[in-house]
Backbone bond lengths (Angstrom), bond angles and torsions (degrees), N, CA, C in turn:
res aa  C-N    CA-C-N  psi(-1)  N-CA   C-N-CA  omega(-1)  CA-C   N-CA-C  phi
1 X - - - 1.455 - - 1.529 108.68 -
2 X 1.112 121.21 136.38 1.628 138.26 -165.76 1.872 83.71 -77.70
3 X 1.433 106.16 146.67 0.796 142.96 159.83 1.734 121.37 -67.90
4 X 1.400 133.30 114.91 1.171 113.58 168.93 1.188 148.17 -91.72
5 X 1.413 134.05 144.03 1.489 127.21 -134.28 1.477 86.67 -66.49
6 X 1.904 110.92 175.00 1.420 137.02 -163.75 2.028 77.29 -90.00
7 X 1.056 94.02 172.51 1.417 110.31 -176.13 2.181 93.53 -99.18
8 X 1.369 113.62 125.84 1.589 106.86 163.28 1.227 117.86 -79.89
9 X 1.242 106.07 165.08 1.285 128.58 165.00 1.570 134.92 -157.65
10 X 1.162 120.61 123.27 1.322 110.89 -161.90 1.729 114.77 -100.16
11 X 0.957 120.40 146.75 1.686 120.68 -159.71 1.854 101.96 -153.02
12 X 1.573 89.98 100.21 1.562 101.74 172.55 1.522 108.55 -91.06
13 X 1.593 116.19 128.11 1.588 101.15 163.92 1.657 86.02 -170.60
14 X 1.283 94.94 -139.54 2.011 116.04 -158.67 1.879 89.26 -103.02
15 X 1.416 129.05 179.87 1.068 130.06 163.69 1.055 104.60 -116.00
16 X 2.006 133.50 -4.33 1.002 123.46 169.92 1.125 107.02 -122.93
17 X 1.151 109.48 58.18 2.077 125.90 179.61 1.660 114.84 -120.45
18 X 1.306 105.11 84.17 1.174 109.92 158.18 1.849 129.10 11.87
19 X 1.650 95.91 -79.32 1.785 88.26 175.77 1.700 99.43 -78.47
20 X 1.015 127.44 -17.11 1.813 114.31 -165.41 1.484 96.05 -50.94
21 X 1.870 93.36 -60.11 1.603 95.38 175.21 1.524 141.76 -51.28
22 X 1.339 96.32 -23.53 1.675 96.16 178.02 1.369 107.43 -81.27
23 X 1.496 124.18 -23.07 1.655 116.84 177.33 1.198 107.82 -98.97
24 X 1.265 130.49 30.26 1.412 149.58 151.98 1.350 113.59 -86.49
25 X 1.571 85.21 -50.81 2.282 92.11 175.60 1.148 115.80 -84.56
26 X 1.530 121.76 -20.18 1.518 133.95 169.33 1.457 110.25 -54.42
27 X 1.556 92.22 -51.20 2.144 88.90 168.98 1.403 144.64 -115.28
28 X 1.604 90.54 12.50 1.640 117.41 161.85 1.517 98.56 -71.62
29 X 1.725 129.95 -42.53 1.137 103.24 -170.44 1.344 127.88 -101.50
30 X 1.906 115.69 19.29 1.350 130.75 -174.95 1.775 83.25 -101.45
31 X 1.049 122.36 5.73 1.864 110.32 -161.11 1.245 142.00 55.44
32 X 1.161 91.64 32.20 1.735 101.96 175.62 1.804 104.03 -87.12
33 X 1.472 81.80 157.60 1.444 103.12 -169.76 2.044 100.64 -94.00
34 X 1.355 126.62 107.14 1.615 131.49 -153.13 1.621 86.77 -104.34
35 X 1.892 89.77 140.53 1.425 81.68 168.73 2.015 93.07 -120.91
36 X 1.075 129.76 89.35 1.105 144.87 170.08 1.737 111.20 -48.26
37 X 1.273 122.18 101.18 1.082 129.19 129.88 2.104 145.82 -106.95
38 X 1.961 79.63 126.89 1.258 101.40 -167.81 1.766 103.01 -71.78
39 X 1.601 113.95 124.58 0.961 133.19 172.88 1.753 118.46 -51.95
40 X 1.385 99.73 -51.97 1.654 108.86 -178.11 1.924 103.98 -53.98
41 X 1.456 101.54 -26.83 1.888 97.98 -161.01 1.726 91.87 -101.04
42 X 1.050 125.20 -30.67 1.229 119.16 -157.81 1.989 108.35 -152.49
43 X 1.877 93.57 80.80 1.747 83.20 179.02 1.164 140.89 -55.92
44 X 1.577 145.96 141.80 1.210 140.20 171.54 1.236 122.00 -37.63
45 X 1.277 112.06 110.52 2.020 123.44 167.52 1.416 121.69 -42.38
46 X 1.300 105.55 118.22 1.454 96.84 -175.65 1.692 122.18 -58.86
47 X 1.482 120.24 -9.56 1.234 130.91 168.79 2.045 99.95 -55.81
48 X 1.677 85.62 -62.95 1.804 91.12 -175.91 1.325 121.64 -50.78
49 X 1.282 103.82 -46.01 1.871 108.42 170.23 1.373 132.53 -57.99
50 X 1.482 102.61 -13.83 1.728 125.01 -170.94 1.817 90.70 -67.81
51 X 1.878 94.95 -63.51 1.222 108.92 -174.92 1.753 123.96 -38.88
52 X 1.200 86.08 -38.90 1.917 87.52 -168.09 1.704 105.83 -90.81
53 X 1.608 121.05 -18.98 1.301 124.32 163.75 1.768 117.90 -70.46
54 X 1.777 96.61 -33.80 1.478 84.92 -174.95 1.776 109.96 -83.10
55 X 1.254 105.12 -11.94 1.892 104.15 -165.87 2.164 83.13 -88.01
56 X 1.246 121.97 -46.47 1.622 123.47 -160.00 1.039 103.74 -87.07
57 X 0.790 143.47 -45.09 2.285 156.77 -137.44 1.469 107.48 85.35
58 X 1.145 126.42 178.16 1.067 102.60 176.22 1.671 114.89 -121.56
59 X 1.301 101.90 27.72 1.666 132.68 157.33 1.395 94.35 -51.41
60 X 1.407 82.26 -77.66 2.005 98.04 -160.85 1.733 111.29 -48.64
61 X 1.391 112.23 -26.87 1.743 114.22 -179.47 1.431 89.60 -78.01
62 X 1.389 137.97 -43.09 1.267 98.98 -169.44 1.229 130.65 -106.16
63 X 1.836 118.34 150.07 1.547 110.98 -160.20 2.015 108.05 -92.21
64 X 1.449 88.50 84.12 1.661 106.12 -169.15 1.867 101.06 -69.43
65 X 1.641 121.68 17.75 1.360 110.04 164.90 1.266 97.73 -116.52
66 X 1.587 132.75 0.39 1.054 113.51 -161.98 1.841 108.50 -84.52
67 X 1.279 115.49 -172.47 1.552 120.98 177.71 1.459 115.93 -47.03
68 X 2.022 98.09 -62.68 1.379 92.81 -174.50 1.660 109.77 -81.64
69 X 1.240 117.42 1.57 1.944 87.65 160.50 1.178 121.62 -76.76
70 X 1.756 128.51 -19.05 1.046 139.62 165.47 1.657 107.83 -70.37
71 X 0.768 140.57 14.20 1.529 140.87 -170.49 1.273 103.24 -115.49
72 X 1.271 97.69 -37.78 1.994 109.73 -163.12 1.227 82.41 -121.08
73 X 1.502 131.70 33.15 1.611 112.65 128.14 1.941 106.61 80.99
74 X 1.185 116.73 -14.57 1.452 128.50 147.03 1.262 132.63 -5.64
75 X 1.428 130.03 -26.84 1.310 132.13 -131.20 1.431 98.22 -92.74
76 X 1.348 126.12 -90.22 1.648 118.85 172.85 1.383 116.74 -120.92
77 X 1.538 96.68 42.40 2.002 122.45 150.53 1.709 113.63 -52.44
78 X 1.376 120.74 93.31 1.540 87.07 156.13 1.205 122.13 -92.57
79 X 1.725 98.36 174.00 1.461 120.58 -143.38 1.477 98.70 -166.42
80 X 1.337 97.01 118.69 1.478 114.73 -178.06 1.736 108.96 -56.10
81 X 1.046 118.11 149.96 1.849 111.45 -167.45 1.819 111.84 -55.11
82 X 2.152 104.91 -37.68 1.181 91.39 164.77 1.297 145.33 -83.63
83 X 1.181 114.40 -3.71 1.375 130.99 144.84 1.731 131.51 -44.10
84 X 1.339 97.40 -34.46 1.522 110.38 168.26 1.423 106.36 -81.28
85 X 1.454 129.48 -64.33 1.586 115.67 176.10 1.251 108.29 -27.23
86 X 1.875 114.81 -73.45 1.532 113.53 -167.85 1.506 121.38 -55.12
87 X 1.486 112.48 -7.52 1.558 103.21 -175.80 2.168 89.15 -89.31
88 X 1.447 114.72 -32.99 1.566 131.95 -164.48 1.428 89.64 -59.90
89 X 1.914 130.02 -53.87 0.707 120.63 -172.25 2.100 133.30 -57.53
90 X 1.568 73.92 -48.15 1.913 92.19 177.98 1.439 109.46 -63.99
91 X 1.241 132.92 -46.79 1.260 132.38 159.40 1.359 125.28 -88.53
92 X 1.103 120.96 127.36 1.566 122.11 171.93 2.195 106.72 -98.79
93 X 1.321 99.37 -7.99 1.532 89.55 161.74 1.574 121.44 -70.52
94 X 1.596 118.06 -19.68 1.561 116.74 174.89 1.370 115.26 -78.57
95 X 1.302 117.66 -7.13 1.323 107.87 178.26 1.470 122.28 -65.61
96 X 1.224 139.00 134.26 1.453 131.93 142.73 1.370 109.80 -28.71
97 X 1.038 116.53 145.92 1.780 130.97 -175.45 1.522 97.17 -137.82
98 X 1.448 109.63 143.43 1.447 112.91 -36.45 1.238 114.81 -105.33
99 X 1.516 117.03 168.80 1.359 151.82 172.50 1.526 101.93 -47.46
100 X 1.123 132.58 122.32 1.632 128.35 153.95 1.487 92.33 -139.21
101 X 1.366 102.61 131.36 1.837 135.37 116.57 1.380 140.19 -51.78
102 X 1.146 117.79 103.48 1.608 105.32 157.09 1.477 107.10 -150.72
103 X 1.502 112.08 133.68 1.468 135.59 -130.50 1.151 122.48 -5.61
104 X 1.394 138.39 -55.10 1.290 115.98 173.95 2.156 88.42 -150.92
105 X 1.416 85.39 63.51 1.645 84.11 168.66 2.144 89.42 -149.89
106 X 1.070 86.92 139.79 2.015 114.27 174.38 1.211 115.53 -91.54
107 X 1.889 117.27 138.25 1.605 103.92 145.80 1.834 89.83 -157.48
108 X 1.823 84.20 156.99 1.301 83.47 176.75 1.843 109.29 -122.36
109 X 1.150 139.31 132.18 1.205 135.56 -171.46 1.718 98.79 83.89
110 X 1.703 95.16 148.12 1.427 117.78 165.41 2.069 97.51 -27.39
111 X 1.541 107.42 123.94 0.975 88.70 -174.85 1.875 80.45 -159.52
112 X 1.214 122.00 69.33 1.474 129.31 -156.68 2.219 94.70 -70.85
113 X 1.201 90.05 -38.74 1.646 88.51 -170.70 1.353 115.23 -68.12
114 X 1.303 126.65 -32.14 1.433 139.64 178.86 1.610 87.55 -68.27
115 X 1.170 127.50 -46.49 1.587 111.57 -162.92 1.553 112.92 -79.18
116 X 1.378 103.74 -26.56 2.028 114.25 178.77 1.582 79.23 -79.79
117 X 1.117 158.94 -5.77 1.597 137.28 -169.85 1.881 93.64 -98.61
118 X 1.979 100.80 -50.20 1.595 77.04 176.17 1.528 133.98 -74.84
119 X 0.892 101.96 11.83 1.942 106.42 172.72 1.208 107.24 -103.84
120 X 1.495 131.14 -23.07 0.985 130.35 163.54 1.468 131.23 -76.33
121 X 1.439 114.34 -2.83 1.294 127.01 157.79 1.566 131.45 -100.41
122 X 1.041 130.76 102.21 1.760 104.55 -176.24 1.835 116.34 -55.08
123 X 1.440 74.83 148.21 1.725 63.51 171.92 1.806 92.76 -140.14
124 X 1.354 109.33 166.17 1.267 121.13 -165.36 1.887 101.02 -85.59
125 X 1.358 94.59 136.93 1.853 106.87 -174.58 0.989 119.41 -62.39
């Protein structure tokens, strides 16, 4: 009897980022099969970024406490939502870290409960 595949999951962030890594070990140790892309080698597609702005807002993608939103002047600027993609896009330091996929559920930042919620839901293959 065939074996059934590991469940994927896809996880955009830094390799020397703190939470990237823990939702790396979060689903290295449920056995999922990770498809890790490193931000520094290979930036986020603006197709992919569409995805995680249109399912989150694109508030929630960006990490507006971190350094570089304070760098680029971020702080309590408003900014129309597409204005935030195009700033999300040009920089990949504003992003929340990290990015995970799995099939058609989003999160952006250490976000351990959203991820015990999607295993705890079935969802269709």
């Amino acid at each position: 009897m065939a074996q059934p595949a590991a469940p994927s999951v896809q996880v955009f962030g830094l390799v020397d980022d703190q939470p990237t890594r823990a939702a790396i070990r979060f689903f290295k140790e449920r056995r999922f099969t990770i498809h890790f892309v490193d931000l520094r080698r290979k930036p986020i597609a603006a197709g992919e970024l569409r995805r995680f702005t249109d399912r989150l807002g694109p508030r929630a993608v960006l990490d507006a406490d971190g350094r570089a939103a304070h760098e680029a002047g971020l702080g309590p600027r408003r900014m129309s939502e597409a204005d935030v993609v195009d700033r999300l896009l040009a920089d990949e330091r504003l992003l929340r870290l990290p990015l995970v996929r799995y099939r058609n559920s989003f999160s952006a930042g250490l976000d351990e409960a959203a991820w015990k919620a999607w295993l705890a839901t079935p969802q269709p293959g």
